[in-house]
VEXDREN-2710 file (C-alpha; in Angstrom, 1 decimal):
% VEXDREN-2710
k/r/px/py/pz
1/UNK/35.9/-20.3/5.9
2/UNK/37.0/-18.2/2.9
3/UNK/34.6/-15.5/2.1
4/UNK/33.2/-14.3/-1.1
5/UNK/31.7/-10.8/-1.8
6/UNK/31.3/-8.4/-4.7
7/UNK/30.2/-5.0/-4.3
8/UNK/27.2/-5.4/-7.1
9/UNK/23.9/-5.8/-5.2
10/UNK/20.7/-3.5/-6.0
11/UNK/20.0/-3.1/-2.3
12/UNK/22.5/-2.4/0.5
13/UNK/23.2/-5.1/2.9
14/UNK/23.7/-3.1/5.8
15/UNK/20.3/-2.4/8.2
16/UNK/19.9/1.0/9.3
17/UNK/20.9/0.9/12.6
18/UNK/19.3/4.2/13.4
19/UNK/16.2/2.6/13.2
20/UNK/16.7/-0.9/14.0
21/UNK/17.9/-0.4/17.8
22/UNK/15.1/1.7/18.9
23/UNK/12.8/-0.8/18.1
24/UNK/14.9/-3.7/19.0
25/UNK/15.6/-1.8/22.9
26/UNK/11.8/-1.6/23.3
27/UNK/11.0/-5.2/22.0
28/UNK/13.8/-6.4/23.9
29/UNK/11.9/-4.4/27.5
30/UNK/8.3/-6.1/26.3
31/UNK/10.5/-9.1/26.7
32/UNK/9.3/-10.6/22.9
33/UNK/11.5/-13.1/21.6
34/UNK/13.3/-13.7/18.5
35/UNK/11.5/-16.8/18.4
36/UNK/7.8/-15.2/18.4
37/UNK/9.2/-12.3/16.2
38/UNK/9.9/-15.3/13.4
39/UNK/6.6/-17.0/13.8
40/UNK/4.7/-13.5/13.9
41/UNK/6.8/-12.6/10.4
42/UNK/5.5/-16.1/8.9
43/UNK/2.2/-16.2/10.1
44/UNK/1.4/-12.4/8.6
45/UNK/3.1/-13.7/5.3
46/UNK/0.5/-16.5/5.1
47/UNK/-2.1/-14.1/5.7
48/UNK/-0.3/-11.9/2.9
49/UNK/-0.6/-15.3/0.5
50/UNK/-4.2/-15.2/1.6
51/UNK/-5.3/-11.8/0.7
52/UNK/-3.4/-12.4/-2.5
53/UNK/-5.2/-15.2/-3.8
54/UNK/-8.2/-13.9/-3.2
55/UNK/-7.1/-10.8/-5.5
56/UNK/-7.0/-8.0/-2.7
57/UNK/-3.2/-7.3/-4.0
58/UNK/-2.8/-4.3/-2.7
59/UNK/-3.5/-5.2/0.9
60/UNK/-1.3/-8.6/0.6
61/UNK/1.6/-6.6/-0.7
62/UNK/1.4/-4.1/2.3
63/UNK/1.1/-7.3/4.5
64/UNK/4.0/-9.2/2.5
65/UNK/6.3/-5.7/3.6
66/UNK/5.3/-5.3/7.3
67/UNK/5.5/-9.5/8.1
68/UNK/9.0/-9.2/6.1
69/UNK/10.4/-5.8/8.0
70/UNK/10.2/-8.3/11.2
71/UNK/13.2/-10.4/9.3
72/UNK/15.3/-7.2/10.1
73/UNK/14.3/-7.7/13.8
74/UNK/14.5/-10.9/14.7
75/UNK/18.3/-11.4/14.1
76/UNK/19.0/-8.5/16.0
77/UNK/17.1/-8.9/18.7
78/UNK/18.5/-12.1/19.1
79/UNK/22.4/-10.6/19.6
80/UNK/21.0/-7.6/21.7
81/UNK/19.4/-10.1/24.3
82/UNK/22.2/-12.5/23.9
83/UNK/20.0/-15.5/22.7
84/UNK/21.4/-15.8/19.0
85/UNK/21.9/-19.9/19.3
86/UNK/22.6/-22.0/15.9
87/UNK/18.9/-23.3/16.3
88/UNK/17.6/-20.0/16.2
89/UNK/19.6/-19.4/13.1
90/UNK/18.4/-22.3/11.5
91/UNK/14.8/-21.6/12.8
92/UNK/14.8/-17.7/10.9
93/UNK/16.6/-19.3/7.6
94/UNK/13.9/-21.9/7.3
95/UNK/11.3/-19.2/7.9
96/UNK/12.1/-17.1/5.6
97/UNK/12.5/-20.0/3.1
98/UNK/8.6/-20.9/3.6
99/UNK/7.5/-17.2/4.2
100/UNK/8.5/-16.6/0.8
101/UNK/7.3/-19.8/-0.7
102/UNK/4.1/-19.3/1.0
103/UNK/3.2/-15.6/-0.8
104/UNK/4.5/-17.0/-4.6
105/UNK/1.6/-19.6/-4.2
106/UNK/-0.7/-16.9/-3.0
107/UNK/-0.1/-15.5/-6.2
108/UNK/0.3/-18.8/-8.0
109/UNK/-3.5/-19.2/-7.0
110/UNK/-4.3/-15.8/-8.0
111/UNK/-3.3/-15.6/-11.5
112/UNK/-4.0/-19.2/-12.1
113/UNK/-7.7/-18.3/-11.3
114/UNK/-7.6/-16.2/-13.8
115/UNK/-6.0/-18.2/-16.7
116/UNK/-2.5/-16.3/-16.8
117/UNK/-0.7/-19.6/-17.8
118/UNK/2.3/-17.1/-18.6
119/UNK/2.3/-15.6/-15.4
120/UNK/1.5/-18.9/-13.9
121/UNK/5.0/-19.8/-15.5
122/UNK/6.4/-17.0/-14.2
123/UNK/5.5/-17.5/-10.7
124/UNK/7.6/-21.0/-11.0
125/UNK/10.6/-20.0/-12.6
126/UNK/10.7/-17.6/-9.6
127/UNK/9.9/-20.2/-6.6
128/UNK/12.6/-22.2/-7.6
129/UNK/15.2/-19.5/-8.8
130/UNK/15.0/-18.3/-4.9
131/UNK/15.2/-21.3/-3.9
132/UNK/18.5/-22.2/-5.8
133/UNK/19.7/-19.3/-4.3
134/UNK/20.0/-20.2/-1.0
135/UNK/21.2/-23.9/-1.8
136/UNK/24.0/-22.5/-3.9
137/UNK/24.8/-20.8/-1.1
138/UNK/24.7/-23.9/2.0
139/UNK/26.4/-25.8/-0.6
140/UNK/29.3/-23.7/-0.6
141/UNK/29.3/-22.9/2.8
142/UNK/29.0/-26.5/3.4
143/UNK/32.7/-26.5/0.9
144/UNK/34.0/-24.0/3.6
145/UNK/33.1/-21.0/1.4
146/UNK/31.1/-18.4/3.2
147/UNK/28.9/-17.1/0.1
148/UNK/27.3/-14.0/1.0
149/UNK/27.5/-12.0/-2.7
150/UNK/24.4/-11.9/-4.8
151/UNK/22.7/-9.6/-7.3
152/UNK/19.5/-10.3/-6.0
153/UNK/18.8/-11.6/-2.6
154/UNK/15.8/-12.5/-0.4
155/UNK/15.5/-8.1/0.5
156/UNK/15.4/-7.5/-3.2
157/UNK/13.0/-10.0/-3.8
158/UNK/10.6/-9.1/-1.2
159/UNK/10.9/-5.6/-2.0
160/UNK/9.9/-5.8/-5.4
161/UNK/7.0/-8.9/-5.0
162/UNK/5.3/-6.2/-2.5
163/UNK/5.9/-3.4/-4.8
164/UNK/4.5/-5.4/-7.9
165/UNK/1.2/-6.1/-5.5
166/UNK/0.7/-3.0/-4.3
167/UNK/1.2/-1.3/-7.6
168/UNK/-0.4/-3.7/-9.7
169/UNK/2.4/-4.4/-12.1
170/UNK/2.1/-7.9/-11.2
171/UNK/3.6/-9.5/-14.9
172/UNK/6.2/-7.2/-14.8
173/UNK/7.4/-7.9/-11.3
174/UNK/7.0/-11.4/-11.8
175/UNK/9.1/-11.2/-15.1
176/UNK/11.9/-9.1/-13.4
177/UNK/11.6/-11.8/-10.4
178/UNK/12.5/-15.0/-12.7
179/UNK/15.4/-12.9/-14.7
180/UNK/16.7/-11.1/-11.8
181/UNK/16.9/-14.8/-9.5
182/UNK/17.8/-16.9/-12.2
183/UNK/20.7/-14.6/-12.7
184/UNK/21.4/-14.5/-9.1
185/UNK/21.5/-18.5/-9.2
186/UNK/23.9/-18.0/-12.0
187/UNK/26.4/-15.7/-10.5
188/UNK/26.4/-17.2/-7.0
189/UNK/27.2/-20.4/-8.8
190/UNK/29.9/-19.1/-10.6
191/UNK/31.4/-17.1/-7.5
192/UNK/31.2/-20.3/-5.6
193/UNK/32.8/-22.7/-8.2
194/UNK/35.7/-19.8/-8.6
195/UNK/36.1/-19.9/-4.5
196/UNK/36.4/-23.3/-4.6
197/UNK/38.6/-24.2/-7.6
198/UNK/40.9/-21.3/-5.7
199/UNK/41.1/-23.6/-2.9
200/UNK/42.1/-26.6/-4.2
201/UNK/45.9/-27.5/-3.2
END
C-alpha cells in the first residue's frame, strides 16, 4: 500500500507511551483482554448516551472521556500480549463506529426534547460527517491507499463532544463538530483521489 499523511492534525497521533504501558503491563497481569477492554469502552459510551439524553451533560461527557480513554488501551494491549488478530481489528473499528454513533443520539434525544431543531440539525450533519470519514478512508485502503491523514479524526472528535458536555457549550461544539468533520470528509477525499490518480500507470 502507498501511504498518505500530512502533518496538519489538531491533535497528535502519537499515544503517550509514558502512560499507556504502565497501565497496559498491569491490565495485561489481571489478565483482561482487548476484547472485554472494547466492550467495557462501548458499554460506558451507551451509558454516556444515557445520561445525556436525560440532560445530566456534565456527567455523560465525563463518561463519554473515561469509556473513550479505553480506545487507547485496547490496541495496545492487544500487541503487548500478542493477541492483535485482524478480527480483533475489525471488532475495535466497528466499536468505535457505534460508540460514537451511540452518544450523538444521546444528544440527538436531548436537544430534540427540547425543540433545538437547529442543534437537532447539527447533531446529523455530524453523525454522518464521521461516518464518511472512516468510509473515505476503507475505500481507499480498499484502492491500496493506506489513508491515515485527517484534520479531524475520531480523538478530536471525542475530545471536543466531551468537552462541549461537560462545559455546557453544547451549540457551539456541535457547530465546530459538523464544520470541522465535514472538512475532514473533504480533505481525506481529496488526499485519496490524489493518491490514487498518482497511481494510475
Amino acid at each position: 500500500m502507498s501511504g498518505v499523511s500530512v502533518s496538519l492534525r489538531l491533535l497528535s497521533g502519537r499515544r503517550p507511551a509514558w502512560l499507556i504501558e504502565p497501565v497496559v503491563s498491569l491490565l495485561a497481569a489481571l489478565r483482561v483482554t482487548p476484547a472485554q477492554l472494547t466492550v467495557v469502552g462501548l458499554l460506558g459510551n451507551v451509558g454516556a448516551a444515557v445520561l445525556v439524553g436525560r440532560g445530566s451533560l456534565l456527567a455523560g461527557g465525563l463518561l463519554v472521556l473515561a469509556a473513550s480513554a479505553l480506545d487507547l488501551l485496547d490496541g495496545a494491549l492487544a500487541r503487548a500480549t500478542g493477541r492483535a488478530t485482524p478480527f480483533g481489528a475489525l471488532l475495535d473499528s466497528m466499536f468505535d463506529r457505534l460508540s460514537e454513533a451511540v452518544v450523538l443520539f444521546g444528544v440527538l434525544v436531548y436537544v430534540s426534547g427540547r425543540g433545538e431543531r437547529e442543534q437537532v440539525l447539527l447533531v446529523f450533519v455530524a453523525a454522518i460527517g464521521s461516518l464518511l470519514v472512516s468510509y473515505v478512508r476503507a475505500r481507499a485502503e480498499g484502492e491500496g491507499v493506506a489513508l491515515t491523514a485527517g484534520l479531524f479524526t475520531r480523538p478530536e472528535r471525542v475530545a471536543l463532544l466531551a468537552a462541549s458536555l461537560i462545559t455546557g457549550w453544547l451549540r457551539l461544539g456541535l457547530w465546530l463538530l459538523a464544520v470541522l468533520t465535514s472538512l475532514t470528509v473533504a480533505q481525506r477525499l481529496w488526499l485519496a483521489l490524489r493518491a490514487v490518480e498518482r497511481r494510475r500507470p
